[in-house]
N, C-alpha and C positions, 0 to 999 in steps of 0.2 A: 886816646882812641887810635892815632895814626901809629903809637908807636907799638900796639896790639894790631894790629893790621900785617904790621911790618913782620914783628916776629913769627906770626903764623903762616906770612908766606914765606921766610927765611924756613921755617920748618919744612913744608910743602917741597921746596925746592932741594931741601935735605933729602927729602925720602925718597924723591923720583930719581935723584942722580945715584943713591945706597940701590934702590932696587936697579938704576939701567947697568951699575957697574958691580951688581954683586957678584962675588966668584961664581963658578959652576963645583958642584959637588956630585957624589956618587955613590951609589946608595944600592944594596944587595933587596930582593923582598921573595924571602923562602915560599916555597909549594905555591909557586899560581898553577892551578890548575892547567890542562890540556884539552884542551877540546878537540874530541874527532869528530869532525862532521859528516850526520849522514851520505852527504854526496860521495865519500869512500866505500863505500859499502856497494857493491855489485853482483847484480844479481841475485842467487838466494847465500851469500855470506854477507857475515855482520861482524863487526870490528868488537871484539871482545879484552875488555880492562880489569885489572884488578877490582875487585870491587868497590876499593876507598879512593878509587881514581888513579890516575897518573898526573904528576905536578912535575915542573921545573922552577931553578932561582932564577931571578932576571936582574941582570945589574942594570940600571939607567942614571939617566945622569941628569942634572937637572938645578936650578938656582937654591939656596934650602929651602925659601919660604914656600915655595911650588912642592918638592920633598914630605917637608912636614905636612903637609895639609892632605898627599895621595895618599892610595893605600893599593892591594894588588890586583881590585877590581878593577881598576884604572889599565891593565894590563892583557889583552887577549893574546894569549898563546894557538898556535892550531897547528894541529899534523899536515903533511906531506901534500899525496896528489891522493886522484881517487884512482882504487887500487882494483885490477882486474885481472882473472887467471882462477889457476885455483887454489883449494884454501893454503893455509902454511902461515909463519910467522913473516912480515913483512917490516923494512927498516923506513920510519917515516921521517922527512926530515920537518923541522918545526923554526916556524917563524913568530914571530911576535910583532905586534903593533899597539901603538897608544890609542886605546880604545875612549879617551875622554878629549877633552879642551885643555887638559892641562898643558903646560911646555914644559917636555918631557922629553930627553930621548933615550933610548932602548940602546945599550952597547954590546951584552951581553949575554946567551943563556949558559945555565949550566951545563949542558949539553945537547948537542945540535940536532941528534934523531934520537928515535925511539920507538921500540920493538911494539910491533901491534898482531895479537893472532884476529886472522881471518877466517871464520869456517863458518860452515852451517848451523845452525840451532837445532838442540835436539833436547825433547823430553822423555825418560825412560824411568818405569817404575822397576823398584827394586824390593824385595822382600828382607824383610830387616832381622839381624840377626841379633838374639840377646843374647848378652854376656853379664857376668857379675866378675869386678875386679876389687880388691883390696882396697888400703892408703898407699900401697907400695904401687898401685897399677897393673899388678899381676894376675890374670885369672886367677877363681877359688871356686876350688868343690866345692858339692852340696857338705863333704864335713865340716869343710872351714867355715861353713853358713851357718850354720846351728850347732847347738853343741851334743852329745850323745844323748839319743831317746828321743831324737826331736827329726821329723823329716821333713825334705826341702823338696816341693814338687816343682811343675816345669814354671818357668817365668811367664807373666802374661804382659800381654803389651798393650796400651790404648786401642794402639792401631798398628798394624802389621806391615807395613806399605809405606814406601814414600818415593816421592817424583821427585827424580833430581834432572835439573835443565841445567843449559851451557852449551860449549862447542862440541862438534861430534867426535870430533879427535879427541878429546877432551873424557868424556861417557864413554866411549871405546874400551878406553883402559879401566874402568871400574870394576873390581871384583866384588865387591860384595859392600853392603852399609850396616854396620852395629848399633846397637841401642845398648848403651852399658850404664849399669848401674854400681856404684862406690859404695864399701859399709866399711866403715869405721870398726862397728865391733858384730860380734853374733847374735843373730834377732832370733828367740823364741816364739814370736808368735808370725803372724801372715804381716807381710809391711809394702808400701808403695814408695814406688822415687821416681824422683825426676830424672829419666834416663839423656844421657848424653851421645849427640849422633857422630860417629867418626865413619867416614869414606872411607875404603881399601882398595890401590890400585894395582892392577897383574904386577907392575915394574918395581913396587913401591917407592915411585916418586910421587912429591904431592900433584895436587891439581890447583891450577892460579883462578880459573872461571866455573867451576863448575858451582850450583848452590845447591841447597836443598828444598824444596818449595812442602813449606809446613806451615800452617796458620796457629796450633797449638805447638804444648810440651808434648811429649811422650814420656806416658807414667808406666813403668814397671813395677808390677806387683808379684813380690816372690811368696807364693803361698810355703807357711810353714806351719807344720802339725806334731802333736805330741805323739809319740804313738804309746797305744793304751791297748790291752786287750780287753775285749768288752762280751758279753751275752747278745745274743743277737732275739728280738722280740720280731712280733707282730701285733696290727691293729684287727680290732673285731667290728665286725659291720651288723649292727640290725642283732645287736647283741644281746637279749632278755636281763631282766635288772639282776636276776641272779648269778650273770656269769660279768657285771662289769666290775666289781670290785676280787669278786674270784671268779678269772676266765677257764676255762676249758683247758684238760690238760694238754700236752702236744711234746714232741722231740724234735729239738732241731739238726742239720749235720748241715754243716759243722756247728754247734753249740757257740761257740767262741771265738773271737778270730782279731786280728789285730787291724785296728783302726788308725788313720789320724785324724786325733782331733783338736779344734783349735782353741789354744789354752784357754782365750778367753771365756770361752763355754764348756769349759772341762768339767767344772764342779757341777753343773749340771745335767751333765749327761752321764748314766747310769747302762743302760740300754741301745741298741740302736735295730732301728726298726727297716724288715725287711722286704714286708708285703702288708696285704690288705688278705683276712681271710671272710668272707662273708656266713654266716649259719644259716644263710636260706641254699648254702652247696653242703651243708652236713646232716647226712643222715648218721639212723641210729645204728646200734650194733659193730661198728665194723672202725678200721683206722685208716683214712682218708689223706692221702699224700699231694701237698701243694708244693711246686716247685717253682721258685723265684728268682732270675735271673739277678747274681751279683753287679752288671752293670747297668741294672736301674738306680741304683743305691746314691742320691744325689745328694745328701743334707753330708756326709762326711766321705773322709779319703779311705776308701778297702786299700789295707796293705794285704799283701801275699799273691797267689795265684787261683784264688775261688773266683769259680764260673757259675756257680748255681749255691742257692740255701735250698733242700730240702725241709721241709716243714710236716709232721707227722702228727693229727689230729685224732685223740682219741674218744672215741664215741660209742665203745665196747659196754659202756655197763649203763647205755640209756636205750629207749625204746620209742617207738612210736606206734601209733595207731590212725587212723584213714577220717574224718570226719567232715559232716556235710556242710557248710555256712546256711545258715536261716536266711532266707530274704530278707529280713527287715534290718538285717545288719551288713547288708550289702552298700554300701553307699556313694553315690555319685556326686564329682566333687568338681566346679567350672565349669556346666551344661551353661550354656548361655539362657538368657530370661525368653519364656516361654517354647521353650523345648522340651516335650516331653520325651523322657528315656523310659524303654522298657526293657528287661533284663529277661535273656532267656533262659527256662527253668531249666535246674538240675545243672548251673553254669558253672557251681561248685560244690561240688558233691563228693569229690573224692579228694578234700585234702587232706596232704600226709605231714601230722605232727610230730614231734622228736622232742621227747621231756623223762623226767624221770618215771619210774612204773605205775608209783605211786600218783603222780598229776596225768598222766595219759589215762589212767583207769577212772579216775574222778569226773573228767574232760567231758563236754558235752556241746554241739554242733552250736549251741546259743553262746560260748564262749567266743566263739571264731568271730572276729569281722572282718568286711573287706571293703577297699579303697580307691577309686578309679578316678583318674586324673580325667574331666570332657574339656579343659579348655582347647580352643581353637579345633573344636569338631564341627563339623557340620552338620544340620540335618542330613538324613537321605532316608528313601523308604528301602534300601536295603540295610543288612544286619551287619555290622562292623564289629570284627573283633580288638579288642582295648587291653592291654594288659592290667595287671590288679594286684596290689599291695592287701597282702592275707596275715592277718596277724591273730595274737591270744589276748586275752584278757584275765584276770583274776590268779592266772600261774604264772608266776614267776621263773621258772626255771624249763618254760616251755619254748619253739620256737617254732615257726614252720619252713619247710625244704621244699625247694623247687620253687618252680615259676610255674605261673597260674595267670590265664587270660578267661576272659568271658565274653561271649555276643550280645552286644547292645542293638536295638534301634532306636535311630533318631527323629520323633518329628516334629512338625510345628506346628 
């Protein structure tokens, strides 16, 4: 037992004389960071850094077993003095100190100052410019976008805008921010990407601080269209069953006209529609000209220069005749419960039908009904006029023209 005693304090006494007389060693430890401390900053400037920081090496020196166990947290580096005047690049010099317990000393840095801009902060929005470039990085036309037959309209952007912050010296020199988009090869149909943002300065030198303040991507989307010459249609409103599978003749100008449309709905699109024509505006006899503004036209892209479709209804070889609605087919529709409606005579008496000779001559006032929307009326003991949905029954290839109201009272 004594002579286990023994050895473990001959060890004991090994270790302490290895550690009091171990050499000193010296030891490099890349990128400790740089701390600037707020106290530099004066007034309204602020000390602006790369934004992956600024680092220095630090060589120190130290016993190994103290070495191996640091690391470069152990290590605070700091800039200069604090700095007053105005803005500009400012030369700071930097010190170091052993920020732990270790026993450690600090010999040397990589280098003893370091450049710090000083200026104000400024945020400024800038409206973004889209571009489309190549694999080579080179802007490309709308040809080199798609291939012939096929059109490339304007770029659209998520969002149009973006805030770029930093120094103001800095923002100063900005000319302009792109949102560009890369295509490998030629898109046929409409496609989106993820746009990438580059800064342009007057000088074209870079910018070291300025960023962009964006919480999303920015998606470019290039719309692209076949182009097709197509017939140009319209819808029929309040149309009689005989004219919805065979509509009403009519001519349009331009008849025809060149569209883009987007492939994926090519095969179903045949027509493209221009307007709405209602048959309670067409009377009989005569040919009835609707004119529809070309930039209403929202479901496809109008190629050329048309400002207007004329639309040209012909209603030359039909007729009408005047007749009276019955009261019992008069009908009120949403009067709230317990209100009685009473209908002033003779409220329709003169309406004008539009059908073939043969059904206008047939036609008789008990065919007519008519439709009156009460909800949300009120009683009152004065007479309120209501407009009123007048229609045919048993003819089919009949319609009625015009608009038609009638006076009600309302009581309770």
């Amino acid at each position: 037992m004594l002579a286990g005693l023994s050895f473990l304090l001959a060890v004991a006494i090994w270790l302490g004389i290895t550690v009091s007389f171990a050499p000193l060693e010296q030891r490099v430890f890349p990128r400790v960071p740089i701390i600037i401390d707020s106290a530099m900053e004066a007034g309204d400037l602020e000390a602006f850094i790369p934004t992956d920081g600024l680092f220095v090496d630090v060589t120190v020196e130290g016993k190994r077993y103290v070495l191996n166990e640091m690391s470069a947290e152990q290590i605070t580096v700091r800039a200069g003095a604090p700095i007053t005047g105005t803005a500009g690049v400012r030369s700071l010099r930097l010190s170091a100190s052993n920020s732990s317990r270790s026993d450690f000393q600090i010999l040397e840095l990589s280098q003893t100052e370091v450049n710090v801009l000083f200026d104000e902060r400024r945020e400024h929005e800038f409206q973004l410019e889209p571009a489309i470039v190549g694999e080579d990085g080179k802007p490309l036309r709308n040809k080199d976008v798609a291939p012939d037959g096929y059109v490339v309209d304007h770029e659209l952007l998520s969002t149009y805008t973006v805030t770029l912050t930093g120094p103001a010296s800095e923002i100063a020199r900005v000319s302009s921010v792109t949102a560009t988009a890369q295509l490998g090869e030629q898109i046929t149909d409409t496609r989106a990407f993820i746009a990438a943002l580059a800064i342009q300065t007057r000088d074209n030198t870079p910018l070291n601080f300025v960023s962009i303040q964006s919480d999303n991507e920015i998606i470019m989307t290039i719309p692209v269209y076949k182009r097709v010459r197509l017939p140009v249609d319209v819808e029929w409103l309040n149309a009689p069953p005989a004219y919805i599978q065979a509509p009403l003749s009519f001519t349009a100008t331009p008849r025809r006209v060149d569209f883009g449309i987007s492939e994926s709905i090519l095969d179903d699109v045949s027509v493209v529609t221009v307007g709405t024509i209602d048959f309670a505006s067409l009377s009989a006899g005569k040919k009835t000209k609707f004119t529809f503004p070309a930039a209403e036209i929202r479901q496809h892209r109008l190629l050329g220069n048309v400002e207007n479709f004329v639309i040209t209804v012909d209603t030359t070889n039909k007729t009408s005749g005047k007749f009276a609605v019955v009261h019992q087919n008069i009908q009120m529709l949403g009067a709230a419960e317990g209100v009685t409606v009473q209908v002033a005579a003779g409220a329709l008496d003169e309406v004008e039908v539009v059908g073939s000779s043969r059904s206008i001559r047939a036609l008789e006032g008990t065919d007519l009904f008519a439709e009156a929307d009460l909800t949300g009326i009120q009683p009152s003991e004065n007479s309120i006029s209501v407009p009123v949905r007048v229609f045919v029954k048993g003819y089919d290839d009949c319609w009625v023209f015009g608009e038609y109201k009638i006076s009600i009272t309302l009581t309770k």
